[in-house]
C-alpha positions as CSV (number, residue, x, y, z in Angstrom):
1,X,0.0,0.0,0.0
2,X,1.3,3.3,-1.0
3,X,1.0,6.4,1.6
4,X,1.2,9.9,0.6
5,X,3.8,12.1,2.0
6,X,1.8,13.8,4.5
7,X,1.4,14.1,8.2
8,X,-1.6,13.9,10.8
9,X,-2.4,13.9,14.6
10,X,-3.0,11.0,17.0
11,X,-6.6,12.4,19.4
12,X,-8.6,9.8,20.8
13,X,-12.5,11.6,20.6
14,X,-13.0,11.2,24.4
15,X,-9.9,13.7,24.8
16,X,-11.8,16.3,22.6
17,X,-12.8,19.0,24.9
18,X,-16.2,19.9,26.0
19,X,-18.7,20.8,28.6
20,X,-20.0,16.5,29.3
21,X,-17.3,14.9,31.3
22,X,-16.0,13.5,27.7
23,X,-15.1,14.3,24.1
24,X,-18.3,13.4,21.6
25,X,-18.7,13.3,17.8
26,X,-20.1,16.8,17.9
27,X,-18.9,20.7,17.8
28,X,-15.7,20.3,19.3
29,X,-15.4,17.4,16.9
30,X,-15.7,19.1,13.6
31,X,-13.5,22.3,15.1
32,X,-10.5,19.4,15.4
33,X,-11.1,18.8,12.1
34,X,-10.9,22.5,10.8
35,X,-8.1,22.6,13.0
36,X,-5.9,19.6,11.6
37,X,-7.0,21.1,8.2
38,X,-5.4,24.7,8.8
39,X,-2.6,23.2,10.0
40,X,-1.8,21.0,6.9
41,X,-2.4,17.9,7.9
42,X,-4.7,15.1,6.2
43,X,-4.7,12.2,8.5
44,X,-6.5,12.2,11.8
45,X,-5.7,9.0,14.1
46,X,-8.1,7.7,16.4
47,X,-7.7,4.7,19.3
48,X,-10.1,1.5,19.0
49,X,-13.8,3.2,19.5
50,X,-15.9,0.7,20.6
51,X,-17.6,0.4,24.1
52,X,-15.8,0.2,27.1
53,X,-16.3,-1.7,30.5
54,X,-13.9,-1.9,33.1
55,X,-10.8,-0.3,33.1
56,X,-11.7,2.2,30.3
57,X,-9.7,0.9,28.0
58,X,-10.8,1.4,24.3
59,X,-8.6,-2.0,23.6
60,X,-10.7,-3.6,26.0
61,X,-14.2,-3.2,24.4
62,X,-17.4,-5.1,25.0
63,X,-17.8,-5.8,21.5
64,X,-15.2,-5.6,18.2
65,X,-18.4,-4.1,16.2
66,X,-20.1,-1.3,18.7
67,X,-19.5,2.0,19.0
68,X,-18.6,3.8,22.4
69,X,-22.1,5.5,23.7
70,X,-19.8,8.0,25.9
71,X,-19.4,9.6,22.5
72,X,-22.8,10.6,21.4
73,X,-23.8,14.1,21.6
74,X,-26.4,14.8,23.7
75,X,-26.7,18.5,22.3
76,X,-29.2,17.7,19.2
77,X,-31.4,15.5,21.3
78,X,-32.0,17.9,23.5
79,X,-32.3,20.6,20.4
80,X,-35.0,18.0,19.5
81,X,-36.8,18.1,23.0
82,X,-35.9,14.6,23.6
83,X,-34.5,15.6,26.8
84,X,-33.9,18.5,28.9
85,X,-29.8,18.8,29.2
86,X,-27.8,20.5,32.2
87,X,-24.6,21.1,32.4
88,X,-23.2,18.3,35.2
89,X,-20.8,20.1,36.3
90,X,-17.8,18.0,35.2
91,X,-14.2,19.1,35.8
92,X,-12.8,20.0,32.4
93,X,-9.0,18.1,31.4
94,X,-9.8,14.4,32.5
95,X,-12.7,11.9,32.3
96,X,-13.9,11.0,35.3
97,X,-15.2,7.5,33.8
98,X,-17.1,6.6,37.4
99,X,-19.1,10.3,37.4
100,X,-19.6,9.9,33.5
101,X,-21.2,6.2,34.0
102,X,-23.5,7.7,36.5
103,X,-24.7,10.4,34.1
104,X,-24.5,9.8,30.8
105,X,-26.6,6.2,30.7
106,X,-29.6,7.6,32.6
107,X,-29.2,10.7,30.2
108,X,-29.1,8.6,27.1
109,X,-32.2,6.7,28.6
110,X,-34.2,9.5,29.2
111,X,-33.3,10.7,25.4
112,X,-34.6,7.3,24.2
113,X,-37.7,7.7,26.0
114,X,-38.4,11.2,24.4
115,X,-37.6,9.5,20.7
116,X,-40.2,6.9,21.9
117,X,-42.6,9.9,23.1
118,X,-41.5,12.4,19.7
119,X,-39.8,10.8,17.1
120,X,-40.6,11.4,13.6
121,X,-41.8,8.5,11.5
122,X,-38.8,9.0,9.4
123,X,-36.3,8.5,12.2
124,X,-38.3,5.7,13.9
125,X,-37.9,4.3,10.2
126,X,-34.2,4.9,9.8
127,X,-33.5,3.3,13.1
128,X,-35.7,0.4,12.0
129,X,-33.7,-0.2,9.1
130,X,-30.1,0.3,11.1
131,X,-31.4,-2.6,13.3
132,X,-32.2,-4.6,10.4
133,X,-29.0,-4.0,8.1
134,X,-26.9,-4.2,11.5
135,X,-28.6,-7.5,12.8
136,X,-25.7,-9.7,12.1
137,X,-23.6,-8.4,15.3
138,X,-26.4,-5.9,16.9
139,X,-28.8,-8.1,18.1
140,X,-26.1,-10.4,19.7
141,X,-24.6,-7.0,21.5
142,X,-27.7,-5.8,22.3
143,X,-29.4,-8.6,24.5
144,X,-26.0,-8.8,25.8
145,X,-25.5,-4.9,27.3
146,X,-29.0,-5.6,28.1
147,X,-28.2,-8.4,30.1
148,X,-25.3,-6.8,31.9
149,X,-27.4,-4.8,32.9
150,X,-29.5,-6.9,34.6
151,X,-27.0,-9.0,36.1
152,X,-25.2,-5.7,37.5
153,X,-22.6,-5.4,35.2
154,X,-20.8,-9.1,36.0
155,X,-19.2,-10.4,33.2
156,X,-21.1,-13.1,31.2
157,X,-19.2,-16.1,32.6
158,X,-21.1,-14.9,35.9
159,X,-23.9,-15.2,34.4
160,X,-26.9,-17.9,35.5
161,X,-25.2,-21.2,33.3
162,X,-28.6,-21.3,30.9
163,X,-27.2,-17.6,29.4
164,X,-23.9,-19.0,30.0
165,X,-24.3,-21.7,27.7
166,X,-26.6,-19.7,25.6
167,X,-29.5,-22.4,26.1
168,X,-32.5,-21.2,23.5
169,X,-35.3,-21.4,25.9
170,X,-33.2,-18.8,28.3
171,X,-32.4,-16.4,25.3
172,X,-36.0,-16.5,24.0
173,X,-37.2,-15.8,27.9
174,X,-34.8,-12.8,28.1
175,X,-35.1,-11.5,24.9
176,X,-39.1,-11.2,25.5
177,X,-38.8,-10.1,29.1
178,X,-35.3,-7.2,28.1
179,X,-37.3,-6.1,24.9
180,X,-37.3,-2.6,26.0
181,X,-33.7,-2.4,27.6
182,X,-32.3,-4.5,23.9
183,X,-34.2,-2.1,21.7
184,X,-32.0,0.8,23.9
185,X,-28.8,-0.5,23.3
186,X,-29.9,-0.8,19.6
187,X,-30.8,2.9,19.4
188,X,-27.8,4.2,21.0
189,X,-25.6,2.1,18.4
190,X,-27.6,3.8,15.3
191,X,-26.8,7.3,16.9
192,X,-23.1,6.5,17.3
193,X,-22.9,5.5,13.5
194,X,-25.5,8.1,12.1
195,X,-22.7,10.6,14.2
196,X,-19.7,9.0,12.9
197,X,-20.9,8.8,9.1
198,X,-21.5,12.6,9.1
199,X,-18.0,13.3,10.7
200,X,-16.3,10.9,8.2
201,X,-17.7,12.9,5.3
202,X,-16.7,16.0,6.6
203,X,-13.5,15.1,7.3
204,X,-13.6,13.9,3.5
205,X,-14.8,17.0,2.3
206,X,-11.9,18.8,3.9
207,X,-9.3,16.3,2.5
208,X,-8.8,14.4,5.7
209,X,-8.6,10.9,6.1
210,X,-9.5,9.2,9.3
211,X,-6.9,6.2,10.4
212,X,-8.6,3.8,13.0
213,X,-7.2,1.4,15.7
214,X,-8.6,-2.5,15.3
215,X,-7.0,-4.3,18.3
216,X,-6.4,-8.1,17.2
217,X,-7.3,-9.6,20.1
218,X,-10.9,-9.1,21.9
219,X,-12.1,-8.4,25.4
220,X,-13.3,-11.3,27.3
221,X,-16.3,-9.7,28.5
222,X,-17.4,-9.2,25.4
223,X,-20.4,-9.9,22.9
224,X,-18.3,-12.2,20.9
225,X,-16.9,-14.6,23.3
226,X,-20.3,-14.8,24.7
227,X,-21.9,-15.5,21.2
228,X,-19.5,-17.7,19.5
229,X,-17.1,-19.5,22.0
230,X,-16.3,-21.6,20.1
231,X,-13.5,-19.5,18.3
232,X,-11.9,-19.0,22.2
233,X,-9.8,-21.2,24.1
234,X,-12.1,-21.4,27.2
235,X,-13.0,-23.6,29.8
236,X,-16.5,-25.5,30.6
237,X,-17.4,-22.2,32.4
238,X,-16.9,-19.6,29.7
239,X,-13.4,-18.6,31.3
240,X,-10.1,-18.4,29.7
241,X,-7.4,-21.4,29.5
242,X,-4.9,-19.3,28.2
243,X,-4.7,-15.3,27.5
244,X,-2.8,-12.6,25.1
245,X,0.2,-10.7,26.1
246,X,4.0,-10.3,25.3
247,X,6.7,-11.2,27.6
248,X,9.0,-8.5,29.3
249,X,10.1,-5.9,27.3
250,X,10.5,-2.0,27.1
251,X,7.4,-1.3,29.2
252,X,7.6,-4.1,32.0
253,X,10.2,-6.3,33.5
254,X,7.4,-8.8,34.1
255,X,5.7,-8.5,30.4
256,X,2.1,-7.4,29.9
257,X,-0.5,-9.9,30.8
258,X,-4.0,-8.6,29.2
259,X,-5.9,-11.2,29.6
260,X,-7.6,-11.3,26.7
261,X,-9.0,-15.1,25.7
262,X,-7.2,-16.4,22.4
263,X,-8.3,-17.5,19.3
264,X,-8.6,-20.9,18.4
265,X,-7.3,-20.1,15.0
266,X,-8.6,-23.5,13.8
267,X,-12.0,-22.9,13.9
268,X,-11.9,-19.3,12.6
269,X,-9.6,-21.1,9.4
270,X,-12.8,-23.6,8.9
271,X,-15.3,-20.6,9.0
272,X,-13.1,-19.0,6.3
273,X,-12.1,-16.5,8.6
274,X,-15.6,-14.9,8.3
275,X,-15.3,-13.1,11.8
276,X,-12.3,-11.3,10.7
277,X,-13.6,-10.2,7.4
278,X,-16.9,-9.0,8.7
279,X,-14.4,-6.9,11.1
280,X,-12.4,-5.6,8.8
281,X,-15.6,-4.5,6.5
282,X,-16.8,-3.0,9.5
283,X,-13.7,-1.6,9.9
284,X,-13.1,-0.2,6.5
285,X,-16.7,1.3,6.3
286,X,-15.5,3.3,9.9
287,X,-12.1,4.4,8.9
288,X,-9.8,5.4,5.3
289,X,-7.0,3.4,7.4
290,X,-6.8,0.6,9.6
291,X,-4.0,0.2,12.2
292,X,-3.8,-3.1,13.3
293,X,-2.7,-3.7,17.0
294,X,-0.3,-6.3,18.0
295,X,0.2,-7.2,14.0
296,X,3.4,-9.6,15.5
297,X,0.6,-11.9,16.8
298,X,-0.5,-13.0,13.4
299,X,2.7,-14.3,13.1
300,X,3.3,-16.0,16.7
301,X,1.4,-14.9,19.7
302,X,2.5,-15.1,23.6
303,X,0.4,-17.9,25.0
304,X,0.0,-17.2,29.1
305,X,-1.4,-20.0,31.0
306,X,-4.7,-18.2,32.2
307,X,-3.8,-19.4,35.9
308,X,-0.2,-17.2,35.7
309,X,-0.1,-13.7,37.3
310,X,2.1,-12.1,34.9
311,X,3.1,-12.6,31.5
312,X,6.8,-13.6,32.4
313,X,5.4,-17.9,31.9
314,X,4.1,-17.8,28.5
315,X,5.6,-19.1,25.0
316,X,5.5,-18.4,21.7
317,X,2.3,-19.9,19.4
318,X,2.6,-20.1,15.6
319,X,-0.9,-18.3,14.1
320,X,-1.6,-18.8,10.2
321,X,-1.0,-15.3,9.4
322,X,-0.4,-15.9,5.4
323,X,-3.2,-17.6,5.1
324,X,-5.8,-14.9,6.8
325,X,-4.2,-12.4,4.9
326,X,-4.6,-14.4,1.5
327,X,-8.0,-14.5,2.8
328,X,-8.6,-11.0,3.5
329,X,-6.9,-10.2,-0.2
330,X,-9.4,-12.2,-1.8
331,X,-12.4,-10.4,-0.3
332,X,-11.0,-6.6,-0.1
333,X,-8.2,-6.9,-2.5
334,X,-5.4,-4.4,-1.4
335,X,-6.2,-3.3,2.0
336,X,-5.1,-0.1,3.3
337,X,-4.0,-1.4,6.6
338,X,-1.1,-0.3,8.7
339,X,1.1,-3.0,10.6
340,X,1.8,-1.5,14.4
341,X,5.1,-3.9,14.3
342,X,6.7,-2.6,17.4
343,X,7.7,-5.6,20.7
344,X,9.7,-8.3,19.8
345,X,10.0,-8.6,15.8
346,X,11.3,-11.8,13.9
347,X,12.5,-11.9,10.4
348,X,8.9,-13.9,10.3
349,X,7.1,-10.9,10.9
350,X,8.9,-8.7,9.0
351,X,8.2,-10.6,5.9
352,X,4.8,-11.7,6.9
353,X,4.4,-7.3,6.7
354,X,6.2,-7.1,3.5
355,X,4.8,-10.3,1.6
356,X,1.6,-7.7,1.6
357,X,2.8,-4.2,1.3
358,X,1.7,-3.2,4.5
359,X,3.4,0.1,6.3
360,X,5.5,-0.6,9.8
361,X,5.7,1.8,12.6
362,X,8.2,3.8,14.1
363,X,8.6,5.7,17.3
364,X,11.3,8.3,17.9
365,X,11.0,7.7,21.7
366,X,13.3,4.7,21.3
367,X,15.0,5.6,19.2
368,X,18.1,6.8,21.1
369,X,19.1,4.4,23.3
370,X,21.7,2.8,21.5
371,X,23.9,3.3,18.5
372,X,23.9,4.8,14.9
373,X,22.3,0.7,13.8
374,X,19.4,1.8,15.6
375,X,16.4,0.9,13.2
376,X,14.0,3.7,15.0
377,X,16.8,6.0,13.8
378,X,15.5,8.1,10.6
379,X,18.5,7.6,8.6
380,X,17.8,3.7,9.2
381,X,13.8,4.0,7.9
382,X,13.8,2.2,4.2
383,X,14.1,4.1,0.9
384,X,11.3,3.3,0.2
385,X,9.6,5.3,3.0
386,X,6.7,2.7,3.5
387,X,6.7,3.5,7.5
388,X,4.8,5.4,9.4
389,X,7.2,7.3,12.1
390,X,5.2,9.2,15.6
391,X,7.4,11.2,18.3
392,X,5.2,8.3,20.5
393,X,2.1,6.5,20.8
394,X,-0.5,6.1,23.4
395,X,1.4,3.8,25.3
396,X,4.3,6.2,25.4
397,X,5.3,9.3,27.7
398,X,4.3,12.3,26.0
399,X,7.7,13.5,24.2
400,X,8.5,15.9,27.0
401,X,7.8,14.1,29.6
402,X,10.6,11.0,27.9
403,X,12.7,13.7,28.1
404,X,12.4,14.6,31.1
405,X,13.2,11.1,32.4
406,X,15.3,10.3,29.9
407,X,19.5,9.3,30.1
408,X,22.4,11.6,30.0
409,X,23.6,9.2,27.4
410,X,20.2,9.3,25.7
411,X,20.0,13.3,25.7
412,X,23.7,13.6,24.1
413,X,23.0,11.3,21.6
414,X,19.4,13.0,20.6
415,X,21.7,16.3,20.5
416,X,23.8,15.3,18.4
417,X,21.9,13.5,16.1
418,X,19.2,16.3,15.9
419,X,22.3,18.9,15.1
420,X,23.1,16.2,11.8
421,X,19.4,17.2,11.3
422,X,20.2,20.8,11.1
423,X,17.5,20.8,14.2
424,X,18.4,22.3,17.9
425,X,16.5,23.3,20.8
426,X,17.2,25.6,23.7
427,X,15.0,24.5,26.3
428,X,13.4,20.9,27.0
429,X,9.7,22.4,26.1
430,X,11.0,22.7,22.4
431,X,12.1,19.1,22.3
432,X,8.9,17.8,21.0
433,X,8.7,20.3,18.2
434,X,11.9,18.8,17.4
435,X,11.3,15.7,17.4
436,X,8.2,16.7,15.1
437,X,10.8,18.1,13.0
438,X,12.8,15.3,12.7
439,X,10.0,13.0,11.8
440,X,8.8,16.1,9.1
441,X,12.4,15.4,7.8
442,X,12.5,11.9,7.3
443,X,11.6,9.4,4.5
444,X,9.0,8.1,6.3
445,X,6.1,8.7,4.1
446,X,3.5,9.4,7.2
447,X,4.5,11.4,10.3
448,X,1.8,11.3,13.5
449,X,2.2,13.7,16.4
450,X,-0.1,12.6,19.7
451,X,-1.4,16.3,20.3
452,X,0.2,16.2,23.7
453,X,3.5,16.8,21.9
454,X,2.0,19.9,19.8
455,X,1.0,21.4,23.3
456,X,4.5,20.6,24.7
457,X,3.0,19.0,27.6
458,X,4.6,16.6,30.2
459,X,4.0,13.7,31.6
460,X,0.1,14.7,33.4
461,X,-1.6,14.6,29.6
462,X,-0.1,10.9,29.1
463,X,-2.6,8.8,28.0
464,X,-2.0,4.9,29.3
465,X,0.7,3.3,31.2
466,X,0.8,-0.2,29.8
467,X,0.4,-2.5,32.6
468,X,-1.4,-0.4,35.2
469,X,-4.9,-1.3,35.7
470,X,-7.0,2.0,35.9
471,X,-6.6,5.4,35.6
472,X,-5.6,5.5,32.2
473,X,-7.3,7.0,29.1
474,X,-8.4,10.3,30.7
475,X,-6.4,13.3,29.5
476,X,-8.9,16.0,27.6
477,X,-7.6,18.9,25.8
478,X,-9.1,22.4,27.3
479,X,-11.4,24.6,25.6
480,X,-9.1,26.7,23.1
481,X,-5.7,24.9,23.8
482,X,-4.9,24.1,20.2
483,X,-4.5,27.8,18.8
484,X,-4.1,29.2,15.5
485,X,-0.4,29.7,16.3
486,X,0.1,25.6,16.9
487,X,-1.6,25.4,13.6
488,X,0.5,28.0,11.8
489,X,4.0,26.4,13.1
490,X,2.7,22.9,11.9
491,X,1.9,24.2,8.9
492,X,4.7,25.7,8.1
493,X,7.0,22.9,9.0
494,X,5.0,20.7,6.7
495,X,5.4,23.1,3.6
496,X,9.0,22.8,4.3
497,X,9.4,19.2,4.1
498,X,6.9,18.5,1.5
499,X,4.0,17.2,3.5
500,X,1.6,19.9,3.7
């Protein structure tokens, strides 16, 4: 796949600003995207956007095919009278996920019941028709949010063993008895997707394409592992044998354990990998570009026994990633996906990438720990330019805040190499435009910037620590903080280096 030479910004929505505890698909939405467009850029880059449970964590979601409900805008319901809307109060610069669950369901509830009460035939039609065209993951997702509910939020392998098991009689009984509480979750899925279609073509109509985030692995409280576990190593409870992670690396000593359930790759090979190519179509309907997470594991996964504590016991797991790939050509043709190839790469995996033209990654946080063979290094990046280089990611520091913490030897060397560059800095607030520039600079034939490192912030705005189990994922930009002037400097770095 072939990338323009261009650059773009890495916001998750729920870090847009606002006045409702979290970023939505709204005003402050569509002023991002005006934003990004003054400043030159034509990629915005989003994080995984489905529903979250516990933990917060977008890669955690309770379904691979749902949409977060945290992101509707509440705003043109209320325009509609299909609710009366106060301002709650929220503190503005961080999501307070346990005051927004407390608020924004019974909102979105009492929104519902005003479209029940008001609704025009023509909506009440259009959501009708979602539900219909949607039906092969929403109903699934549905009657299961709806029986979270009722089960106060305990996962499904909590769940009475008839729903468990998925027994008919039981799913008939609840299904009849949760009608209401189903047809809810239904609703709030067609406002996400009416929302996200209408920013989608106004980012296209302002020359920006959107790049999305499809984690490879999925949450085990989730729709899908509830629906079909069959694809899931799990026990005769619906729990986990084994679970997803990596073994220590840069981030932890002791590896990162996530827990998720793994695939039995088998089965999804029988099924002709439908699940993954009704993702990826939901995917590519969603996004211009999609990143996918963890792209090593399609190669060879860590297998954690589901009974370990970390990920330090584990081992290595062939996956057939040729021949879902083959698949997925056969379907979609050439895919505009981007490999995130970062951990512990093999010659494997860089020729599993390669065999189909799809982009790496690099990340300029590491890149200057060690010598001039570095392969994070610019000079290093392929002639070719088919990478895609970012000061760092969400599981990164913000820029200045790896500087801050960074090595004598590791400040020296970024010196240095920056002067080679024709780039300097006098204070450590500049080093992220810097590094910007450097990436501006380079072959790489997409540059991303979190917008934490166009603010110059420190390590506060960081959005996850890998490994830690809660309070990640809340950093919101401020009302105003991205000015004209942040949009003039980008722009006129990217004129300079041929990206704008």
């Amino acid at each position: 796949m072939e990338l323009p030479r261009a650059f773009g910004l890495l916001l998750h929505p729920t870090s847009l600003p606002g006045p409702y505890g979290v970023g939505v698909l709204g005003l402050e939405a569509r002023d991002f995207l005006r934003f990004l467009k003054g400043a030159g850029g034509r990629f915005w880059q989003v994080l995984p956007l489905g529903p979250t449970g516990y933990g917060d964590s977008p890669y955690q979601a309770l379904s691979a095919f749902a949409g977060n409900p945290y992101l509707i805008d509440l705003r043109p319901l209320a325009e509609k009278g299909y609710l009366v809307l106060k301002d709650p109060g929220f503190p503005q610069g961080r999501v307070d996920y346990g005051w927004l669950y407390a608020w924004k369901w019974p909102a979105l509830k009492a929104a519902y019941q005003g479209f029940l009460e008001r609704a025009p035939r023509k909506e009440r039609e259009d959501f009708l028709a979602f539900r219909e065209k949607e039906a092969s993951w929403l109903k699934d997702y549905a009657l299961f949010m709806a029986l979270k509910a009722q089960h106060g939020g305990l996962p499904w392998n909590r769940w009475p063993l008839p729903l468990r098991r998925r027994e008919e009689k039981a799913l008939k009984e609840a299904e009849a008895a949760l009608a209401e509480e189903v047809a809810f979750h239904a609703w709030t899925q067609w406002l996400f997707f009416e929302a996200w279609k209408a920013l989608k073509e106004e980012a296209e109509a302002l020359g920006i394409q959107i790049i999305g985030d499809m984690p490879i692995f999925v949450a085990e409280d989730s729709a899908e592992v509830w629906a079909h576990p069959e694809w899931f190593h799990l026990d005769e409870e619906g729990r986990p044998t084994v679970v997803a992670g990596v073994p220590p690396d840069y981030f932890s000593e002791t590896g990162q354990r996530w827990g998720n359930p793994l695939y039995r790759w088998d089965v999804l090979e029988r099924e002709g990998f439908s699940f993954w190519i009704a993702r990826l179509a939901k995917a590519l309907e969603l996004f211009h570009l999609v990143r996918v997470d963890h792209f090593r594991g399609f190669e060879a996964y860590w297998e954690i026994p589901a009974s370990c504590p970390t990920a330090v016991e584990g081992r290595w797991v062939k996956a057939p990633g040729e021949k879902l790939f083959d698949r997925i050509q056969e379907v979609f043709g050439q895919v505009p996906i981007l490999a995130e190839d970062l951990g512990v790469i093999t010659p494997e995996v860089e020729a599993l990438r390669d065999r189909y033209g799809l982009p790496g990654m690099k990340v300029l946080q590491f890149a200057f720990d060690d010598g001039m063979e570095n392969p994070f290094l610019p000079h290093n990046y392929p002639a070719h330019g088919r990478v895609v280089v970012y000061t760092g990611t969400h599981d990164n520091d913000t820029t200045l805040g790896w500087y801050r913490t960074a090595s004598p030897h590791e400040r020296a060397f970024l010196e240095r190499y920056l002067a080679d560059w024709g780039i300097s800095f006098r204070q450590e607030e500049e080093v992220p435009w810097a590094l910007m520039g450097l990436c501006m600079k380079s072959a790489a034939r997409l540059a991303i910037y979190p917008v934490q490192d166009v603010l110059a912030l420190g390590s506060e705005a960081r959005m996850n620590y890998p490994g830690r189990p809660s309070g990640n994922w809340a950093w919101r930009l401020l009302p105003g903080q991205l000015t004209q002037e942040h949009a003039a400097r980008l722009l006129a770095m990217a004129e300079a280096t041929g990206r704008a």
